[in-house]
Every structure is written in C-alpha cells, then in structure tokens.
N, C-alpha and C positions, 0 to 999 in steps of 0.2 A: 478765789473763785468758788461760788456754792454750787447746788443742784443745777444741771444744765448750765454748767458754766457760767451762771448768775449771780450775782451777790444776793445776798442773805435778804438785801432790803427788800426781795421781792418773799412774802412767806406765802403759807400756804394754809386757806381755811379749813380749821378742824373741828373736833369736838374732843372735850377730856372726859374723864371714865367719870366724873361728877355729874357730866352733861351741861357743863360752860362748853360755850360754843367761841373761838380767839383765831385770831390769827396764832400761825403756832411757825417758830423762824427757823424752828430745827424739825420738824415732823418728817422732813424729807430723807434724816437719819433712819427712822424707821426702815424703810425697806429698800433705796437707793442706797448699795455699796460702791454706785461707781457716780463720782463727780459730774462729768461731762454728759453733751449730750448723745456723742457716741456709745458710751458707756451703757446711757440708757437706752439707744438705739435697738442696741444687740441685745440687749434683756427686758425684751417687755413683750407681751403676749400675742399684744395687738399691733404696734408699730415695728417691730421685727417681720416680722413676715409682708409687711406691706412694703418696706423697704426693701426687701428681695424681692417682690415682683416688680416692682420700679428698677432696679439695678438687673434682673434678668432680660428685661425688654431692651435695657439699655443695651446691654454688653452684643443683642444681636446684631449690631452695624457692618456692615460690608463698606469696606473702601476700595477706592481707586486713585492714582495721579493723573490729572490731565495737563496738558499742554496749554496755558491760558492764551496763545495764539490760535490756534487753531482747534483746542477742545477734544482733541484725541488721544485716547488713551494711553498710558506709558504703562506699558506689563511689569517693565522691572526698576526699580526703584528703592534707594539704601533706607527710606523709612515705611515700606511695605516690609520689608526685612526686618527691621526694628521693631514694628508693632506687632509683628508673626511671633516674636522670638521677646520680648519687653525685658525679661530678667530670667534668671535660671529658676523660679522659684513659682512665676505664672505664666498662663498664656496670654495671647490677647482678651478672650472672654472674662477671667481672670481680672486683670489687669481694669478693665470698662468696668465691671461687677465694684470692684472695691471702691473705685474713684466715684461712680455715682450714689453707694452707699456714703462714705464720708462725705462727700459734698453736700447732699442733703440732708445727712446729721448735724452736722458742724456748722453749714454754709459756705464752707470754703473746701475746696480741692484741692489739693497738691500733688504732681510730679515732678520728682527727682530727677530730671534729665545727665546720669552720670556716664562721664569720657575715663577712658583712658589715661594717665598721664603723658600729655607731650599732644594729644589729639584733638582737633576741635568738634568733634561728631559725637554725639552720644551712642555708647553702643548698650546701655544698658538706661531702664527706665524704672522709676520703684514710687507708689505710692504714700504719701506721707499722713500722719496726721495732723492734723490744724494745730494740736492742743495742745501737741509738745515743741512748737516752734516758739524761740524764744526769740525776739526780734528787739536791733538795741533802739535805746531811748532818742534817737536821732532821727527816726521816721517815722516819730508824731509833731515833727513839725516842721517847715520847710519843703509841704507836699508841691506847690507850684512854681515849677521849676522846667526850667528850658531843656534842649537836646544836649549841653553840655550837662548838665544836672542831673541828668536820666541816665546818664554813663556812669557818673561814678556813683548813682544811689544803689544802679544793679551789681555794682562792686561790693555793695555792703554784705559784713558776712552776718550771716545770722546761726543762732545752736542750735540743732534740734536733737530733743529728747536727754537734756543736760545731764540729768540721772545715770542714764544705762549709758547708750551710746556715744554722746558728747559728740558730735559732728557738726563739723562748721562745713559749714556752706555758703557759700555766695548768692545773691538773692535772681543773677542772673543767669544761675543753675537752675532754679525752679519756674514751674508752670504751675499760675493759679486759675482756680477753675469755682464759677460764683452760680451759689443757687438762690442767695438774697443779693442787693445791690451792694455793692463795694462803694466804696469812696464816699461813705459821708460820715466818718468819722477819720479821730484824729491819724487812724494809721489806714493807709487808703490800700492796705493786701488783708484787712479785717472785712467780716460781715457778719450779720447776725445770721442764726440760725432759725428755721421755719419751726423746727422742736422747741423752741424756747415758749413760743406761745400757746404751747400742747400741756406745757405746767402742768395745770390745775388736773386738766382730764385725765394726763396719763396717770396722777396720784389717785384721784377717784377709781378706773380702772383695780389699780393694784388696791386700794382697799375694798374695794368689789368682791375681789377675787378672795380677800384674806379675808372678811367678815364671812362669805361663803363655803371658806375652808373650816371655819371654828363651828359652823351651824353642822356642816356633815360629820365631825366630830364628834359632837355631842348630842346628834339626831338619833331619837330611836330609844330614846331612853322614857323610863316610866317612872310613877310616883306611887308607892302603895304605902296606905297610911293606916292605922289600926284604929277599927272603930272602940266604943267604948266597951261594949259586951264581949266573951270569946276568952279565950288561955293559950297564950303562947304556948309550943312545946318544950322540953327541955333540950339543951344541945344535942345530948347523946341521942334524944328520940329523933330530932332532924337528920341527923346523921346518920341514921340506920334508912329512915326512912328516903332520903336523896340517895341513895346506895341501892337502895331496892328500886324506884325508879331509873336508874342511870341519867341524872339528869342534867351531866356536862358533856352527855357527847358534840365531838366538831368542835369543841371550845379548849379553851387551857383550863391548866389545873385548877385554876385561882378562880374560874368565871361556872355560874349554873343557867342551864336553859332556865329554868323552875322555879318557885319557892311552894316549900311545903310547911303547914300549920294547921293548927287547927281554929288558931284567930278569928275574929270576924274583920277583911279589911276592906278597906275602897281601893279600887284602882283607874289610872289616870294614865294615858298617852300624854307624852310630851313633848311629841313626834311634832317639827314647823313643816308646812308646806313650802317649800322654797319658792314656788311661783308667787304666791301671797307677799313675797320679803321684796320683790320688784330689783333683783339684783340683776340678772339676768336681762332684764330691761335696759336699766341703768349701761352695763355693759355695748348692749347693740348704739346706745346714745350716744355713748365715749367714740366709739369705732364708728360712726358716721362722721364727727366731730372729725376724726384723728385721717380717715379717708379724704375726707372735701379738704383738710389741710394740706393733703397731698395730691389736691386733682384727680383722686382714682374715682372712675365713673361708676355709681352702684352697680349698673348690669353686668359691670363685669368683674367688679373686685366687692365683697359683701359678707357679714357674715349675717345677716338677716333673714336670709332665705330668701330673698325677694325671688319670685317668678319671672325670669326673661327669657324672651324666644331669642332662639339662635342667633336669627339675624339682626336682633337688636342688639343683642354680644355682640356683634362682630361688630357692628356700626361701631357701639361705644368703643370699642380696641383698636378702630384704624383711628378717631376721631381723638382718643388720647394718644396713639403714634402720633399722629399729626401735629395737635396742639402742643405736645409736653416733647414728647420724646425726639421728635425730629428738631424744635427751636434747640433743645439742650445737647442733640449731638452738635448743630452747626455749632454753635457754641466751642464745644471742644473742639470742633476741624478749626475754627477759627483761632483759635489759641494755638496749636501744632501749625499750621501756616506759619505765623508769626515767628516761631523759634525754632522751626528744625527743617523747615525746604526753602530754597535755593529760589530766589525771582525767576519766574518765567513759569512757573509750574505749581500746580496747588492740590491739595488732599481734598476730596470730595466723599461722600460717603450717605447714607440711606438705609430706608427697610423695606423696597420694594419688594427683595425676593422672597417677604416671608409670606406663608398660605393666605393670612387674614387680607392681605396687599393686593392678596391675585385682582379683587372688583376694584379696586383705587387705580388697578394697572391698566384694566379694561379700556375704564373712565379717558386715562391718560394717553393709549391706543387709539381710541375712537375718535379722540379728540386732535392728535398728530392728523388721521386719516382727514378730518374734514379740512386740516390747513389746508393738506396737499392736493386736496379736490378742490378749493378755492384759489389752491397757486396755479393750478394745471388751469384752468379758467379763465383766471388772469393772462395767462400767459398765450392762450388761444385769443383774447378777445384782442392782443396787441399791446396788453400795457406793459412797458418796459420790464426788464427781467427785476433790477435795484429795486423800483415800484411795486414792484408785486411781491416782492421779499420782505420787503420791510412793511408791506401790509398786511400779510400774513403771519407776521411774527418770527420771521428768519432771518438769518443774519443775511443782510444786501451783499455781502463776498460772497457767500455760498455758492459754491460751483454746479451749475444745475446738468443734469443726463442729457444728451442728444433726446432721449423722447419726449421730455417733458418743454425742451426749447423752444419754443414757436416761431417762424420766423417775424422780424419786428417791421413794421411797416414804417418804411421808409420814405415811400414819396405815391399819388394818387394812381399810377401805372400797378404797385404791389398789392393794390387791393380792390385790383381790376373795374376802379371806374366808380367802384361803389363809395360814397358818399361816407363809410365809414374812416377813412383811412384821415378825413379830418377832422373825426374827433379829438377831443381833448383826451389825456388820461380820466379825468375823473366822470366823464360821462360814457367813456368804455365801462366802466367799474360799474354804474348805475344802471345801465343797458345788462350786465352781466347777472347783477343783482334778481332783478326784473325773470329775468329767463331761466331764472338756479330753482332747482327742488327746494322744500321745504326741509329745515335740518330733522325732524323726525323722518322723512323719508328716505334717508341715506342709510337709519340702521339699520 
C-alpha cells in the first residue's frame, strides 16, 4: 500500500530542480512519513483541524432507549451504562471523537465490542483502526450468501495490528461504521476513503507551505557588488574600524549589522514579496477544495476570512447538523441497534439540546402546537378520535385527555336536530377548514 493507502499507480505531478515537469511515483516520500490516510489525517495543517471540528459536532449526541411499543422512555438501561463508561481509557465524547475521525480518514469505522470471558454483553468498547485489520483471503469471494452463511462468516476470525498486538478477533465482535459505500468491492467490510481523492491538493498544500518556508529563510538578504573605481580596505583596517562602530550588536558573533569600506559599491535588496509568490492564495484554494470535500459550509468553517453575519453562521451550523451530522449519527444508532439491544427497544439519539438547535426546536414546538390546534378541531367538529389522529399525524392509539375528547355524534337527537350530525367525515373536515385561522395567525 502507498500514499493514502494507494498503490503507487496513482503518482503525483511535480516538477525536478531542472524544471522537467513528470509524474513523480515516489514524491510523496518527500514529506509523507506516514502511509495511510490516517496518518496523513492527523498531520496536515489544513485537514487536521477540520476533522476535529467534524468529530467535535459529532461526539455532542445525547441519547436515549425508548420502548418501540409505545415510544417511552427507559431511564435505565445496560447500554446507556456501556456508552457512559465505553473503556477505562475514554469517555463517551471520547469514544464518538475517535470513531468519527477514523471513519472519515479511512472510510471505515470500527468497534471493538469486547465481553468478558464466559459473557455474552459487552462491557467494554474500543475503537479500532481500519488499517491494521488483516482480514483472511476467504472474504473476497463468496460475498452472497444466505442466513446460514452470514453465521459462520461472523465467525471468521480476523488479526488485527499483527505487528504489536496480534489479536484475533472474530468479525462478529466488531461494528463497522461507513463514511464511503461499502460493498462494491471484492471484500464487502472495505470502502474507500473520501481523503483519497484529496491526493494531489493535500501534496500542493504541503509544498505551499515548504516552498514558503525556504523563501522566509533566505528573505532579507542583499547583493552588494564592487563597482570598478574605489580600494578595498585592508583586514586589519576593517577590523578596527567594525570595532569602533560596534556593528554586531543583537547578533552572534559570526554575523555584522554593517559593512565598512572605502570601495565604491552597488547595492541590491533581495527581499520577495511573498504576496507577489500567490502561495498564500494557492493555500486558501486547497482548503476550500479540502472543506467542500467534507461538506463543511464556508460561513462557518473558513480560513479565508469571508464575512458572515451571525445568523448566517448559525443557519449554515443547524443546516450541516442536519444534512451531515444528524444522517451520520442515525447511522451509528443504527449499527448499535443491530448488535447490542434486545427486540422490543431501540437507542435513539440527536442535537436538539445544543444552543445553535434552540430556533430548529422553536420550528419543531410551533409546529407540534398547530397539530394539536387542528386535532382539538377535529375533534370538536365530530370527526372520530382514530380520523383525526391519523390526520394530524399521531398515532390513531394515542390516548387522548378528557379535555381534548369531544363527545362523538352518534345519532341526529346528539346534535340537537342540526343537520350537521349527517355529515360525512370528510365534509366535517372541509367545513372545519373553511372556519380555521390562517397558519400565520396562530403565531
């Protein structure tokens, strides 16, 4: 495996100190000490820090267990406990932080769901890397396979980290967690990684930065050249003479403010202007590149200076909660469902309570209010209780209050004669319609 986990076939465009311009299949030796795209994850200037603000949004999720009958909540619960407490080593924030950094280095997640000997509950949970799982040659082929088939594949062991730790594991100890699609290669718990196609920029980046570091180096420096008229001094005379000036103060021994002569010479700044060199540029380029590859919305993640008002921040932050952060929690609840709670009961989990959420929560308040002003409605104008539930969007069981009841009309004596008692339901509803406020008038 090369650069990003890549074979070599993919190189990368350079240029040699000649100025031939080639693909170059080892350049990524230059300044990539670590293989993987993890590797590069954690050491790069621009894509480090943006993966910790993607992994710090993630880790704030609040969960819950509900009841899948009836949707109420269970306070106490063995994998509430579990994810409180994952390993002696993280917390839950912890624990969310790592899994979403790897997962979208790599493309693939993994937890270690480790038990007890003799227990079938995990009481301990440990994140893995992708890149040290060594999985054997038997599950690249014979992926489509029945429920008998799917038993003994999770039986398969696999090693991870052969080198140091050497742990076999069985593959229906682990939990895989996908930030590219799974299964369209030959081993269907592989996926590519979103960094893989960051290559070229993240290399551009780091030669940015290094071409920028040899210019501040050697910036500052002058050219003084001896015209043709004039007489050098002789040493000794220089030397009395930078003496009687003092003309290394602030400096080391070896270095002079000064020169002293009696030459005729020219002199030259050799001083670049760095904005002139378009590095700096180049740089904000990469990091928009390396930003939109990861969904983060410029008003709120940037290092361009752009200008955003508050409240456009905040849009963009519920609007990436929303699109990224909330699909990719459900994601993991839906993976924990599957392997660690009991039928009849499921892990749910969200970022309502965080500040940016409080107007999303409004939204979603004001929105509850207007059902129950359309159920209470319904349920005055006589449409059955089930009918008016399930048109307002609640469940038809829901057990509704003595106030909100209305009595249901029964026969033409219960609605004293009045001509409405033989309406249809759906002309109750229209007649109800007809007679309701306008929805901006209720806020």
């Amino acid at each position: 495996m090369g650069f990003l986990g890549m074979s070599l076939k993919f190189p990368v465009w350079s240029r040699t100190k000649s100025g031939v311009n080639m693909y170059d299949f080892t350049s990524y030796k230059e300044w990539a000490t670590y293989n993987t795209a993890l590797g590069v994850s954690q050491n790069h200037p621009l894509l480090t820090p943006a993966l910790l603000f993607i992994a710090k949004i993630f880790s704030q999720a609040k969960f819950e267990v509900i009841r899948d009958s009836t949707g109420k909540v269970i306070k106490s619960h063995p994998i509430l406990q579990l994810l409180k407490k994952p390993n002696p080593y993280q917390t839950l924030p912890d624990l969310l932080e790592s899994l979403s950094f790897t997962m979208t280095a790599n493309g693939v997640g993994v937890i270690y769901k480790k038990s007890t000997i003799g227990m079938t509950s995990p009481n301990s949970l440990y994140v893995l890397d992708f890149n040290l799982i060594t999985f054997p040659d038997s599950l690249d082929r014979g992926k489509f396979i029945n429920s008998i088939g799917t038993d003994k594949m999770m039986n398969t062991t696999i090693i991870y980290d052969e080198s140091e730790e050497n742990l076999k594991i069985k593959l229906k100890d682990l939990m895989f967690f996908y930030d590219m699609p799974n299964g369209v290669g030959c081993n269907m718990f592989e996926a590519e990684s979103r960094i893989a196609a960051l290559k070229q920029t993240l290399m551009n980046t780091q030669d940015s930065l290094i071409a920028k570091n040899i210019i501040i180096k050697s910036n500052g420096k002058e050219l003084v050249s001896t015209k043709k008229d004039g007489m050098v001094m002789t040493p000794a005379e220089k030397k009395d003479a930078e003496s009687l000036f003092n003309t290394n103060y602030g400096l080391s021994n070896t270095r002079k403010r000064g020169l002293i002569t009696n030459a005729s010479l020219d002199y030259k700044s050799l001083h670049l202007i760095m904005r002139d060199l378009g590095h700096d540029e180049g740089i904000r380029t990469d990091a928009s590149i390396i930003f939109a590859a990861l969904h983060l919305p410029q008003d709120v993640y940037s290092i361009a200076g752009a200008k955003s008002t508050y409240k456009n921040a905040n849009q963009s932050l519920v609007s990436y909660i929303q699109n990224e952060a909330i699909p990719t929690l459900e994601s993991f609840i839906a993976v924990l469902n599957n392997n660690l709670l009991e039928d009849g009961v499921s892990l749910v989990g969200g970022y309502d309570h965080l500040p940016v959420m409080l107007e999303f929560k409004n939204i979603k308040y004001n929105g509850i209010i207007l059902q129950a002003q359309a159920l209470n409605g319904l349920l005055m104008s006589g449409v059955p209780n089930e009918v008016a539930l399930e048109m307002c969007g609640f469940e038809p069981t829901l057990e509704l209050g003595e106030l909100m009841t209305a009595p249901q009309n029964t026969s033409d004596e219960s609605s004293g004669g009045d001509s409405s008692g033989d309406e249809s339901d759906e002309d109750k509803v229209k007649r109800l319609l007809e007679n309701s406020k306008p929805l901006n008038s209720l806020n």
